[in-house]
C-alpha positions in Angstrom: -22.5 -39.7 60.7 -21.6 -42.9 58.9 -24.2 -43.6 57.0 -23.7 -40.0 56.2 -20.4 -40.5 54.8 -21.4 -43.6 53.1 -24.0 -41.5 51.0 -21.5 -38.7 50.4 -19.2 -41.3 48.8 -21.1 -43.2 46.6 -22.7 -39.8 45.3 -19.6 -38.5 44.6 -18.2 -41.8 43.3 -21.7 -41.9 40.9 -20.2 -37.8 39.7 -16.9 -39.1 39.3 -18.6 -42.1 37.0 -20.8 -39.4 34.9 -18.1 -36.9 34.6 -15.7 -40.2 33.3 -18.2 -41.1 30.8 -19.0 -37.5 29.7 -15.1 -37.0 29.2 -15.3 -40.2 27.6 -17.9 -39.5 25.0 -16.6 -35.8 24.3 -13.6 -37.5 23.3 -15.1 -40.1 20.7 -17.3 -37.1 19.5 -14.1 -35.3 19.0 -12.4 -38.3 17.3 -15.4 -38.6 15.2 -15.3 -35.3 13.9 -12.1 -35.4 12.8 -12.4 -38.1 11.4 -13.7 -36.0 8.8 -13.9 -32.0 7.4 -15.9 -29.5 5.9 -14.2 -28.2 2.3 -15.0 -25.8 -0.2 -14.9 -28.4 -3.5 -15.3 -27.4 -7.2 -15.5 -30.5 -9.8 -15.2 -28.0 -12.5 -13.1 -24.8 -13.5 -15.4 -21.5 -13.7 -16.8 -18.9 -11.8 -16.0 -19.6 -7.6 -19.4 -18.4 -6.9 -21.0 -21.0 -9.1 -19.1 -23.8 -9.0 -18.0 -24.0 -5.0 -19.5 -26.6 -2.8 -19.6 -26.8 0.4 -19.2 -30.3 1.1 -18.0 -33.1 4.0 -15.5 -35.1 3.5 -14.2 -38.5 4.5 -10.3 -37.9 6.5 -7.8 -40.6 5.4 -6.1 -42.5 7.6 -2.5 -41.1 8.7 0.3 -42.4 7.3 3.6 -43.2 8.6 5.3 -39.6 7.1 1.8 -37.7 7.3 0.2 -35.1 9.4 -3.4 -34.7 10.2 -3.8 -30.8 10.3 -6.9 -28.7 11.7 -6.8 -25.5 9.3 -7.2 -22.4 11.9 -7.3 -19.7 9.2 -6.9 -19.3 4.9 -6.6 -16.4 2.8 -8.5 -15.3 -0.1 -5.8 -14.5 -2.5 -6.2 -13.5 -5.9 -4.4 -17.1 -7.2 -7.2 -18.8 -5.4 -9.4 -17.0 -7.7 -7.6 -18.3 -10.7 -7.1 -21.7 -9.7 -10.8 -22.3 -9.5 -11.2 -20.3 -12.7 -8.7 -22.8 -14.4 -6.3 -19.6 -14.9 -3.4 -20.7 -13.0 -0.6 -23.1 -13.5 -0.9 -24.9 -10.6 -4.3 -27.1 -10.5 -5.3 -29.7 -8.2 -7.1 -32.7 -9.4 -10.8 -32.2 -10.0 -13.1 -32.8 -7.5 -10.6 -30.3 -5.7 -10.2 -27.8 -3.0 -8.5 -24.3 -3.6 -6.3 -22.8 -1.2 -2.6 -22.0 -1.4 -2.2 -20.6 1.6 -3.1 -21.0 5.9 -2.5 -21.5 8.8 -3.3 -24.9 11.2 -2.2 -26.6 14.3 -1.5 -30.2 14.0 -4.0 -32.4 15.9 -1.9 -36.1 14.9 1.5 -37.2 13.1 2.4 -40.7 11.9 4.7 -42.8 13.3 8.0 -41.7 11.2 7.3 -37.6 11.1 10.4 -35.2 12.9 10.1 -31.7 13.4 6.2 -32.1 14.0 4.8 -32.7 17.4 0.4 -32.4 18.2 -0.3 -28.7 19.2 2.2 -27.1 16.8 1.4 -24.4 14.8 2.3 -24.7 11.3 2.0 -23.5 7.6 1.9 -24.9 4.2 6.0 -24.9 2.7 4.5 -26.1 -0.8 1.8 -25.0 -3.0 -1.7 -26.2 -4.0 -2.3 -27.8 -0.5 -6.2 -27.1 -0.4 -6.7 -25.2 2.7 -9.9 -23.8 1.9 -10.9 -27.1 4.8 -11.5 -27.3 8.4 -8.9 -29.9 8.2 -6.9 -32.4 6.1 -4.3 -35.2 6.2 -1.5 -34.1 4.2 2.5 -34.7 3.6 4.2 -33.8 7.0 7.0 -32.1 5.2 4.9 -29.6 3.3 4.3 -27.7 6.3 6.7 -26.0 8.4 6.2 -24.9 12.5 5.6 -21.6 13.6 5.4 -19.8 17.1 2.3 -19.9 18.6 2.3 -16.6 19.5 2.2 -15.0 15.5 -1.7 -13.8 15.4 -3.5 -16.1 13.5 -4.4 -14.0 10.4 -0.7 -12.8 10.1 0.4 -16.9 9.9 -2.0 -17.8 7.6 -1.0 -14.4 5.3 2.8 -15.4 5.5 3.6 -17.6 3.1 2.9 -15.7 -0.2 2.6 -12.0 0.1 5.7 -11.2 2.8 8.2 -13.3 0.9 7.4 -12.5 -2.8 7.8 -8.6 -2.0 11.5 -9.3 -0.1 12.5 -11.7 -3.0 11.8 -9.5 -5.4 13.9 -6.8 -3.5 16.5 -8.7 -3.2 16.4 -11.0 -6.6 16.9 -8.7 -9.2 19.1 -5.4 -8.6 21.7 -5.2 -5.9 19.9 -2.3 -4.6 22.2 0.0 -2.1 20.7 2.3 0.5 19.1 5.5 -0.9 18.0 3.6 -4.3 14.5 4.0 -5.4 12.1 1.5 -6.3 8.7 2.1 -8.0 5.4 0.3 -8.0 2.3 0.4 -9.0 -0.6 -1.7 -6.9 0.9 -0.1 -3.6 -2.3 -0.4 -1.7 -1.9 -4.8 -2.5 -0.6 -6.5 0.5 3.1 -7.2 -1.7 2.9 -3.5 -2.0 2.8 -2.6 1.9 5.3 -5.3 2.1 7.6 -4.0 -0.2 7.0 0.0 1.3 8.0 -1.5 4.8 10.9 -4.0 3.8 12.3 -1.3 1.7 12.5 1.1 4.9 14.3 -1.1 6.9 16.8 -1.4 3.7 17.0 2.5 3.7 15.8 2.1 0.0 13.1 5.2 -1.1 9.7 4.1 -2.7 7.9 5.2 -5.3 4.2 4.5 -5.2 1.9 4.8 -7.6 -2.6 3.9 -7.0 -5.7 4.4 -8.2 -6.8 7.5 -7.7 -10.0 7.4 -4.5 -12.5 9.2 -2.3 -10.1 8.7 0.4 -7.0 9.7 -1.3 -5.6 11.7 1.7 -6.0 9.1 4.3 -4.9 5.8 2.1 -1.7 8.4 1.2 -1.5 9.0 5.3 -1.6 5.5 5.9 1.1 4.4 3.5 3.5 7.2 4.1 3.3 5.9 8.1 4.1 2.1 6.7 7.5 4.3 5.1 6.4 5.4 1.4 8.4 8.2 -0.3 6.3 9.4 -2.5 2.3 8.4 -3.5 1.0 9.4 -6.5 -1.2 7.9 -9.4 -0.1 6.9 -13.1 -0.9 10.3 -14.3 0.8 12.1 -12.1 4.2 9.9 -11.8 6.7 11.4 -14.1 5.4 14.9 -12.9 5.5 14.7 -8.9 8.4 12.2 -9.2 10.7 14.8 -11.1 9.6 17.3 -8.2 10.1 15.0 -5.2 14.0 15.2 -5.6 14.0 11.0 -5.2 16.7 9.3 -7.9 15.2 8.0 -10.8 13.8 4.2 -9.6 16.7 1.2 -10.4 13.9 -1.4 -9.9 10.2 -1.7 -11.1 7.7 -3.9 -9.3 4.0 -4.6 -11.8 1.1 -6.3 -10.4 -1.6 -4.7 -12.5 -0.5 -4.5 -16.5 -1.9 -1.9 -19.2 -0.9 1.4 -19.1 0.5 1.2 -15.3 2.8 -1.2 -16.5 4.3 1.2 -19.1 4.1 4.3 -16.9 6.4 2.6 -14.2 8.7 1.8 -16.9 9.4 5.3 -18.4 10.9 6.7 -14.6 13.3 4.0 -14.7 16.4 4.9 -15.4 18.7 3.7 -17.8 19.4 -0.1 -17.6 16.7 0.1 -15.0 14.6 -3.7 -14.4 11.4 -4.1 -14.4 9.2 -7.0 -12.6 6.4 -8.0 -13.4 4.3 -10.1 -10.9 1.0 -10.2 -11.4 -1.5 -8.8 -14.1 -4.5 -7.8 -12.4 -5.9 -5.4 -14.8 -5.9 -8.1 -17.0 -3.7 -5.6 -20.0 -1.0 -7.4 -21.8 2.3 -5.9 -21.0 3.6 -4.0 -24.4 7.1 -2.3 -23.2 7.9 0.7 -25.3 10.5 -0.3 -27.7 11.9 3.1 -27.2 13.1 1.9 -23.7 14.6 -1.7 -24.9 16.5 0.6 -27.3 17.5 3.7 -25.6 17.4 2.9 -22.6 18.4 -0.8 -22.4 15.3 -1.7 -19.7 15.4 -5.7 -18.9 12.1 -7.0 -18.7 11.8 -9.7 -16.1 8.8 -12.1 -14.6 8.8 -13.1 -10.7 6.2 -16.2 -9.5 7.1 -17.5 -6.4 4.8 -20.3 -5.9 6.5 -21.7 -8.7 10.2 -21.0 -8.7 
């Protein structure tokens, strides 16, 4: 029965050994790997597709007011687009990585960082970060700690889309309940952000799309987010003269052209119009009629760069 017990201790002293030494080397393996991260680099401006690499990259060493950060999740947003097309004003240095937006969880903090601790949850505060990585060693204040418990692919979408449509909301005209706001590009993730931030604000939305195979659903779907009225730039000045909404105070352009214009001609007089984005890739021409007659300001809204 000794001897027995003898055996039975030294095997499971040998487990205890391997197990210690497996742990052991898992954890070097881990510190190996990051010590270093997948990115998607471009070391030129053009066309994502052609110029993207996928490369590994070397992590620096963490400084005193820096956070190592694992990169959970990133957006494609159309900025991104531009940044490695050289189209927008805020450009990393070449060989760079896109990204303006994500979400990561922070894996190591130098020795003077507050308001970080390992395991938190976090997202970029500034701009231009590069989060198209598996990880990266950036400024500690650039990033800002979030509850763990957001779903991952609502943190890393918070940043740009949610607070650009409440801004604009909020920025521009002191909007009261029962106003109306139009916009074209309702379908965009700003527009579903501005249908359901205007609900809770008891404002009314005008919405104007493309026009689609699945016109009844996409209309479904947006009137349950809290849209007024859905209609397309042809139909606007008819079916918003027949819905009984107040001509639109405010005026939110993501797309340019003719849209641009269409959204203009329901406001009403000394209405504002915003202009955010330009995805059609028009110029904007307002009609002078409206600068003359009906006194429409003409305003610009960028929030990564305010």
């Amino acid at each position: 029965m000794l001897l027995h017990s003898v055996h039975s201790s030294r095997a499971y002293i040998g487990s205890v050994r391997v197990a210690t030494g497996l742990a052991a080397c898992a954890e070097r393996a881990a510190e190996r790997a990051m010590n270093s991260a997948k990115a998607l680099v471009f070391e030129r401006n053009g066309d994502p597709a052609e110029v993207l690499q996928l490369k590994e990259q070397q992590l620096p060493e963490v400084g005193e007011q820096e956070a190592k950060i694992q990169i959970l999740a990133a957006p494609i947003n159309p900025s991104d687009i531009n940044t490695v097309q050289g189209k927008y004003p805020l450009q990393p240095a070449l060989p760079g990585v896109p990204g303006h937006e994500g979400v990561g969880t922070v894996v190591q903090i130098g020795s003077k960082v507050t308001g970080l601790s390992v395991g938190d949850h976090v997202v970029p505060l500034a701009s231009a970060l590069g989060t198209w990585r598996s990880a990266g060693v950036f400024k500690a204040a650039d990033w800002h700690r979030i509850p763990k418990n957001l779903p991952v692919n609502a943190a890393a979408t918070l940043t740009i889309n949610p607070p650009t449509a409440l801004c604009m909301l909020e920025s521009f005209v002191d909007l009261q309940p029962g106003d109306s706001v139009v916009q074209n590009g309702a379908t965009s993730a700003v527009g579903q952000h501005v249908i359901q931030l205007a609900r809770a604000k008891a404002l009314k939305t005008v919405n104007v799309i493309r026009d689609r195979p699945d016109w009844d659903a996409t209309v479904s779907r947006l009137q349950a987010m809290g849209a007024d009225l859905v209609t397309t730039e042809q139909k606007l000045k008819a079916d918003l003269a027949s819905s009984g909404l107040p001509p639109p105070r405010l005026a939110l352009n993501c797309i340019g052209g003719s849209s641009a214009a269409a959204i203009a001609k329901v406001l009403q007089p000394s209405g504002t119009h915003v202009t955010y984005g330009a995805m059609s890739m028009q110029p904007l021409a307002p009609p002078t009629a409206l600068l003359i007659f009906k006194d429409i300001t003409f305003r610009g809204f960028w929030i990564s760069g305010g």
